[in-house]
NUSEPA-824503 format. One line per 4 residues: number of its first residue (from 1); their letters; for each residue x, y, z of N, C-alpha, C. Coordinates in pm, whole numbers. Example, Ala and Ser with C-alpha at 12.3 -4.5 7.8 and 13.67 -1.06 7.14 Angstrom:
// NUSEPA-824503
1) AS) 1319 -569 780 1230 -450 780 1320 -330 780 ~ 1285 -225 708 1367 -106 714 1290 3 787
END
This chain:
// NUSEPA-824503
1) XXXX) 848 -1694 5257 841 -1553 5226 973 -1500 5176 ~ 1111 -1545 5213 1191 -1486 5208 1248 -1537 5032 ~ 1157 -1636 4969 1192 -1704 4838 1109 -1576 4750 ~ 970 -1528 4779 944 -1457 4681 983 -1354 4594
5) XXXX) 1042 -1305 4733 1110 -1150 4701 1313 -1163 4609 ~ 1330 -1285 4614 1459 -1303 4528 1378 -1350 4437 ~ 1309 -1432 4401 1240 -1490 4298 1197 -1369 4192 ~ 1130 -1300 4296 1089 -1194 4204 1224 -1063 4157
9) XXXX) 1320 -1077 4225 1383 -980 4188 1532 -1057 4063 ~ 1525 -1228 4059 1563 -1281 3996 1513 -1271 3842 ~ 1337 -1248 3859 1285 -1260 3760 1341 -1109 3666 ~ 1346 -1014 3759 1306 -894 3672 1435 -842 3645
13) XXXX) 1583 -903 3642 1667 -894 3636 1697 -955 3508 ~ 1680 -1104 3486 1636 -1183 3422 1535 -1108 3291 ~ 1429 -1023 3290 1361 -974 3255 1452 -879 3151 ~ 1503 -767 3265 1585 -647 3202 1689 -705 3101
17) XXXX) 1779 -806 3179 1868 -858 3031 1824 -853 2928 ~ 1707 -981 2897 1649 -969 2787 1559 -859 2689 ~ 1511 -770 2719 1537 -658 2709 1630 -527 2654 ~ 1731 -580 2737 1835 -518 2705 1918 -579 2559
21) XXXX) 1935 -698 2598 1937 -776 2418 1874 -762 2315 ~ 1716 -709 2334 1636 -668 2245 1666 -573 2218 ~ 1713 -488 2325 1684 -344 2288 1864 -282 2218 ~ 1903 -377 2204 2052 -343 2104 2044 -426 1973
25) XXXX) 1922 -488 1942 1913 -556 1815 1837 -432 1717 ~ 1799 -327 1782 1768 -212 1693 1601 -279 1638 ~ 1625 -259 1522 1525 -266 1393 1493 -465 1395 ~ 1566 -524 1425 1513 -648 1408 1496 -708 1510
29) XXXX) 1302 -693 1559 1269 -744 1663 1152 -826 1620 ~ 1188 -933 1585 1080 -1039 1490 940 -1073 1596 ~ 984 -1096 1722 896 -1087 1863 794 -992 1882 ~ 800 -877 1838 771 -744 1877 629 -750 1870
33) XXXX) 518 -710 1937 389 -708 1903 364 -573 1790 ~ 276 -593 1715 265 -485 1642 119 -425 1677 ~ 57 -325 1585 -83 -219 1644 -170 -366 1622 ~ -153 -488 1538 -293 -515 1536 -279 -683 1545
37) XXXX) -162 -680 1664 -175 -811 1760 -177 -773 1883 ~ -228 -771 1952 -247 -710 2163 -279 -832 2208 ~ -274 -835 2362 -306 -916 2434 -453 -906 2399 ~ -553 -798 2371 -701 -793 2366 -748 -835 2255
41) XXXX) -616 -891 2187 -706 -986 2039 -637 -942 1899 ~ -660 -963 1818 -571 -951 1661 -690 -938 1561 ~ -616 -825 1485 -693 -789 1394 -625 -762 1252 ~ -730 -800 1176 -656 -888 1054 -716 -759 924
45) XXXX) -631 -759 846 -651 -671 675 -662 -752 603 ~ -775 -768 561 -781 -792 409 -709 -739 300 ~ -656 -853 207 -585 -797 73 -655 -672 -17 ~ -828 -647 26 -841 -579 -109 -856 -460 -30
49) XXXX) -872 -444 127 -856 -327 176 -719 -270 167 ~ -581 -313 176 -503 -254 137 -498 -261 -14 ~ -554 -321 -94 -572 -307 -217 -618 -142 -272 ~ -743 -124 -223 -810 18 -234 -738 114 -178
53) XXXX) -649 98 -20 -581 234 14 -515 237 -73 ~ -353 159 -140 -247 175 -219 -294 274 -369 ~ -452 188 -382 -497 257 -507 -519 390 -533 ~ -589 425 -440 -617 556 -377 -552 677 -383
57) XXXX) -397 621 -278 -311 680 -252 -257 699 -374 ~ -190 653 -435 -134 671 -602 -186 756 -691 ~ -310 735 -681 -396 848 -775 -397 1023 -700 ~ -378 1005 -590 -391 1096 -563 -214 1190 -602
61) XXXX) -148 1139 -625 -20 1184 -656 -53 1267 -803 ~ 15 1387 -851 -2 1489 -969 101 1395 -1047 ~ 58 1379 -1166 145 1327 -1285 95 1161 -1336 ~ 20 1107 -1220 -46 960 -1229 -162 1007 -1278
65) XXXX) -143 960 -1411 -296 1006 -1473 -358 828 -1515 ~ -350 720 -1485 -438 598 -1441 -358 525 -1343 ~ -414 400 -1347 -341 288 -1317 -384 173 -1387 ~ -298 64 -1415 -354 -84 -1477 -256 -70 -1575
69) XXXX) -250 -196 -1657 -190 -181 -1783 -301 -184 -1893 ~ -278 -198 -2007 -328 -172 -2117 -477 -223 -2146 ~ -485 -399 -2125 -604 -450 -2113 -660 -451 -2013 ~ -608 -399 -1892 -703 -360 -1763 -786 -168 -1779
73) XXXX) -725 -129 -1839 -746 26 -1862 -895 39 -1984 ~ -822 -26 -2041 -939 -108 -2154 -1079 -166 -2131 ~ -1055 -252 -2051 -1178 -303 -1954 -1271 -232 -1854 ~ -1136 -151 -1776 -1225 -55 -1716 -1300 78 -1809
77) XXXX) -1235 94 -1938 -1338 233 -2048 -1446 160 -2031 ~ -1470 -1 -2081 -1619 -71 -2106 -1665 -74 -2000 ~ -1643 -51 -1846 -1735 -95 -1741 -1780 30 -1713 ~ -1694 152 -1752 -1740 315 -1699 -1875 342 -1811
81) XXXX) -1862 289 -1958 -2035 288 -1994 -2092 229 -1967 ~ -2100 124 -1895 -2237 42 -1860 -2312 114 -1733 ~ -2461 149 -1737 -2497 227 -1652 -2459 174 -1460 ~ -2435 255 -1366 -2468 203 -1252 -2312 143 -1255
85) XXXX) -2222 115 -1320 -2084 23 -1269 -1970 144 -1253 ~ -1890 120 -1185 -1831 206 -1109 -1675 199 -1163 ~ -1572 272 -1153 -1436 214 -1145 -1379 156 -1069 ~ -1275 78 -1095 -1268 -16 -989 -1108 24 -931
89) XXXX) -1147 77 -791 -1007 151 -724 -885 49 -743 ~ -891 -86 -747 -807 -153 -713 -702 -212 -841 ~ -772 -132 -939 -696 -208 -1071 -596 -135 -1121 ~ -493 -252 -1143 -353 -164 -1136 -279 -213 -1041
93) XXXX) -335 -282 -941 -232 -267 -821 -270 -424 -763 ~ -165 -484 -714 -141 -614 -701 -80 -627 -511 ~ -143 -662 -422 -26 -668 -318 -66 -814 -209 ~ 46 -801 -101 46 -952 -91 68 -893 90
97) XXXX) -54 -964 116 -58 -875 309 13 -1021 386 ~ 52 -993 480 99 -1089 618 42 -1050 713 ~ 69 -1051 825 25 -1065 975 87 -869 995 ~ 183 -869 996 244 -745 1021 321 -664 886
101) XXXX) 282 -739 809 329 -643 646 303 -657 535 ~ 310 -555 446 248 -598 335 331 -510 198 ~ 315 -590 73 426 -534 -19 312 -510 -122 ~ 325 -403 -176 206 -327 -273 351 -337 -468
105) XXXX) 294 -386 -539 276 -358 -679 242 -297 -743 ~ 239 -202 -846 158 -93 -922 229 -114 -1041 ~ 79 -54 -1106 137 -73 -1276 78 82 -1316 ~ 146 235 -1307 97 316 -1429 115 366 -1502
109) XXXX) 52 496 -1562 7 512 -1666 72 682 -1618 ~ 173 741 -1681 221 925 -1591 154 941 -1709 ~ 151 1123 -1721 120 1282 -1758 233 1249 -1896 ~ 268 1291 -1968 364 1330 -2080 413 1461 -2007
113) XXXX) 536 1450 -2012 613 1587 -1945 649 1553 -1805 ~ 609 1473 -1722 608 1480 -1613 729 1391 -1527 ~ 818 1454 -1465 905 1361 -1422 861 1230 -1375 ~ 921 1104 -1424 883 924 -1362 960 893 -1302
117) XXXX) 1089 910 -1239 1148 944 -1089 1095 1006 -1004 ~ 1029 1149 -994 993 1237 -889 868 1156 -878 ~ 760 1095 -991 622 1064 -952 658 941 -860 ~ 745 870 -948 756 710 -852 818 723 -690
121) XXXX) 836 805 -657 895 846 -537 788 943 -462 ~ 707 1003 -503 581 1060 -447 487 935 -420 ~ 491 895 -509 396 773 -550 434 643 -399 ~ 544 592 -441 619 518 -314 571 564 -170
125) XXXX) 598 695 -111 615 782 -37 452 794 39 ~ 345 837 -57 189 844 -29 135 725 -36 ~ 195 604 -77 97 456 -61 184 439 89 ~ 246 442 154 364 412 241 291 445 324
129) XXXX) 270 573 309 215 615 450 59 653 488 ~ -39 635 342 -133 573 413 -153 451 436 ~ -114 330 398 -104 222 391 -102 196 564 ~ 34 241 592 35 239 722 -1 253 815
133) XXXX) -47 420 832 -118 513 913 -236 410 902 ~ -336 400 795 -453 325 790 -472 182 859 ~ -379 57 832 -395 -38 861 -274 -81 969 ~ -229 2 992 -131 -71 1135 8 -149 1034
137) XXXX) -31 -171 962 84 -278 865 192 -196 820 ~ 301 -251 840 488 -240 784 465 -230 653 ~ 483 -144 563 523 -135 429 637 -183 391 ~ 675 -295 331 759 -336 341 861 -298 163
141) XXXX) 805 -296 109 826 -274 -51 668 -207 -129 ~ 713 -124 -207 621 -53 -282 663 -49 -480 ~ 689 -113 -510 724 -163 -690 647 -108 -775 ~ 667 -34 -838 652 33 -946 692 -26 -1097
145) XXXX) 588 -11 -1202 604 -34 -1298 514 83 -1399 ~ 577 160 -1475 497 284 -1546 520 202 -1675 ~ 382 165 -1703 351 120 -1834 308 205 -1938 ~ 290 284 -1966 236 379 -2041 277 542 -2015
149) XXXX) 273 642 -2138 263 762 -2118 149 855 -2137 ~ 98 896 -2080 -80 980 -2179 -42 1122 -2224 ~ -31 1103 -2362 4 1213 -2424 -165 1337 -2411 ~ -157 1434 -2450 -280 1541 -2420 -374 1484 -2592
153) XXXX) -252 1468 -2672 -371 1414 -2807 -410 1258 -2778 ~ -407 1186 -2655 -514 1053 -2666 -638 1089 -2633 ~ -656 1211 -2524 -795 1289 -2506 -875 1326 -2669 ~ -799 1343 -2718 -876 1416 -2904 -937 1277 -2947
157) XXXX) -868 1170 -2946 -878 1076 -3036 -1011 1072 -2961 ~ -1070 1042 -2853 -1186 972 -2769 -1265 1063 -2790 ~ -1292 1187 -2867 -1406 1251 -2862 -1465 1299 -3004 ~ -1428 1147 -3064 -1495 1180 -3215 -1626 1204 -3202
161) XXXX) -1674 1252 -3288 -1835 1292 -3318 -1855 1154 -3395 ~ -1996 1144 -3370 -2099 1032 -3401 -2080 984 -3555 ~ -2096 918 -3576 -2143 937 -3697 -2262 912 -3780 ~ -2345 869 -3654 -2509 822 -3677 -2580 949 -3597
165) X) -2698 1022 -3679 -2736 1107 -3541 -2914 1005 -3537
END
């Protein structure tokens, strides 16, 4: 009896150090459990679910008027006429998930006029934090690439009249 009670107070001494070593390494705690490893089991993201939030999130920023580059933007005009096919949230955006993080890619398309510092930093800022909030996962990098500008006369060009009636 008289072994448990040092044992145990060896342990939790023992315990606190380490701890205490952790707890002066700040920000780099490679150990650390995160929201979606627990003792009650691990739960895993799919690439195209953070695929769709990042997408999401981006569009929803003022001045991002698509995403994709040129022959993806292209592809998606032909799939928006075919009856019943949908747009596809995820195009444009490229990312690469881990266990506890994940790094999102984007390719768009701003407003003409519109600051591409202030958007890419809104932009950064709203995939970040739903990304997060949503899937438990570390944002670790958010990369930007603005391929294009949409001037207000590419809308004119797309609404020629027929020329068959």
């Amino acid at each position: 009896m008289t072994q448990s009670p040092s044992t145990s107070s060896s342990s939790s001494s023992s315990s606190s150090s380490i701890a205490g070593a952790s707890g002066t390494s700040g920000a780099l705690s490679p150990a650390a459990p995160s929201e979606l490893q627990t003792s009650q089991g691990r739960t895993t993201v799919a690439d195209g679910v953070v695929q769709k939030i990042a997408g999401l999130a981006a569009r929803e920023v003022s001045g991002v008027y698509a995403l994709g580059g040129g022959a993806a933007r292209a592809f998606g005009a032909i799939r928006e006429r075919i009856p019943g096919a949908t747009q596809s949230v995820g195009q444009g955006v490229s990312v690469e998930v881990g266990e506890k993080q994940a790094a999102v890619d984007l390719d768009l398309v701003t407003e003409y006029g519109a600051p591409i510092a202030e958007i890419a930093r809104s932009v950064r800022r709203n995939v970040i934090a739903s990304v997060e909030t949503m899937t438990g996962l570390e944002v670790t990098e958010v990369n930007i690439s603005v391929n294009d500008i949409h001037l207000p006369t590419d809308d004119e060009g797309s609404q020629e009249p027929s020329r068959v009636q």
